[in-house]
C-alpha positions, 0 to 999 in steps of 0.5 A, spaced: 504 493 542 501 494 536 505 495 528 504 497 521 505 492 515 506 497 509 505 494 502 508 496 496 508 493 489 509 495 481 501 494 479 500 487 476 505 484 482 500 481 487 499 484 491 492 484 493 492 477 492 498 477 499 495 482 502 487 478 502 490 471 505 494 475 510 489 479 512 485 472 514 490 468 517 488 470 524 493 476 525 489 482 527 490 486 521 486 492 519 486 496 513 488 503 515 482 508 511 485 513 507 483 520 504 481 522 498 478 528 495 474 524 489 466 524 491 463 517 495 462 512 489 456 507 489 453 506 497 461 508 499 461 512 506 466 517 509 469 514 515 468 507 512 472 505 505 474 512 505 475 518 509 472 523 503 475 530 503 474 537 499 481 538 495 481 545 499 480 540 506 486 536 502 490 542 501 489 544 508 491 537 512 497 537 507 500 545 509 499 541 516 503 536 516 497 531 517 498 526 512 504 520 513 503 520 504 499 523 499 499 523 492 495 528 487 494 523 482 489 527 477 489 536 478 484 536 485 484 528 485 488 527 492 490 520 495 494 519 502 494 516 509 493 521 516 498 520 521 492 521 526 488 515 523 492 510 523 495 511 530 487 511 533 488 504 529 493 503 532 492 505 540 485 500 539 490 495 539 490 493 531 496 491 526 494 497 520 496 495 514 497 500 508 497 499 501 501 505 498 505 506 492 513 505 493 514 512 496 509 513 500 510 506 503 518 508 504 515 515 508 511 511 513 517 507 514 521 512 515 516 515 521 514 509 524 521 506 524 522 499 528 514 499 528 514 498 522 515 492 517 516 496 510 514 489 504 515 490 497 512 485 493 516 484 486 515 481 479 519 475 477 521 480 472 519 486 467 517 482 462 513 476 466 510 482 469 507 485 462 504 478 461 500 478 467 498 486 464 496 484 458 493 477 460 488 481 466 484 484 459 482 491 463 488 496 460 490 497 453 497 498 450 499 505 453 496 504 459 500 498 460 507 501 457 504 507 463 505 500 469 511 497 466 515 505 466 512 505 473 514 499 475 522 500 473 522 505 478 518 502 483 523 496 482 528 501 483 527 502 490 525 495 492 532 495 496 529 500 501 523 495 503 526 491 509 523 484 506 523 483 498 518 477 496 519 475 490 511 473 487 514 468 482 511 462 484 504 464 488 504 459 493 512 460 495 510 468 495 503 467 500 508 462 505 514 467 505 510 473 506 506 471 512 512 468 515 515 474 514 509 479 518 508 473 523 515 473 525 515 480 525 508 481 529 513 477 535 518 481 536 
């Protein structure tokens, strides 16, 4: 039976370094393709990076219930994972891995249950986390006082993910992190 790994991390955690060295460890992961409601950037196709849909074709899978999460980051500027795709991934066999913000990422748990492995990524701490902000050189200081609130609220909820892996050391976060899907993707 295939399952769901959901990721959930405050920005800066490394997350997307763990999920890149999972997804080439032979594990049959896929990402799941979510929706937006920005247009295609660059040679982006629909049904590819993105499935791309107006705000009103949003709103519409919203009223019907079709999305496992979703968020309106911006007026009209919608991101969110449909419960639809992600169980076609998962009929054709694949495990589908969802890079989500920390609420979306306990409401795909909370529907998909036992299927799924709920994984939060966390910092060391706060303030090794506003270094490594600060050390990236692509947000100014508000922007990363914006992250750091954030993330207080994301660490807030780490205790409702079903494994923490605690990004201080990024050798030790690699191992635990496929040691922990690996033995879930067996049962």
């Amino acid at each position: 039976m295939s399952k769901v790994i959901i990721f959930s991390a405050p920005s800066g955690s490394g997350k997307s370094t763990i999920i890149d060295y999972l997804m080439k460890q032979g594990l049959n992961l896929h990402f799941s393709i979510s929706a937006t409601s920005r247009p295609p950037r660059g040679q982006e196709k629909h049904g590819v990076e993105y499935f791309f849909l107006t705000p009103e074709e949003f709103r519409t899978h919203i009223e019907n219930g079709d999305f496992l999460e979703y968020e309106e980051v911006y007026k009209d500027r919608y991101y969110g994972t449909l419960r639809e795709q992600v169980d076609h991934q998962l009929e054709r066999g694949e495990n589908v891995v969802c890079d989500v913000d920390v609420l979306g990422g306990i409401n795909i748990k909370r529907h998909y249950g036992k299927q799924a492995l709920s994984v939060f990524i966390q910092p060391p701490s706060i303030e090794e986390l506003r270094k490594r902000l600060v050390g990236r050189g692509t947000d100014s200081a508000e922007v990363i006082e914006d992250r750091i609130a954030r993330a207080e609220f994301e660490l807030s909820h780490a205790s409702q993910f079903d494994v923490v892996v605690i990004n201080d050391k990024l050798e030790r976060a690699l191992e635990d992190a496929l040691e922990q899907v690996r033995a879930f993707l067996k049962e």
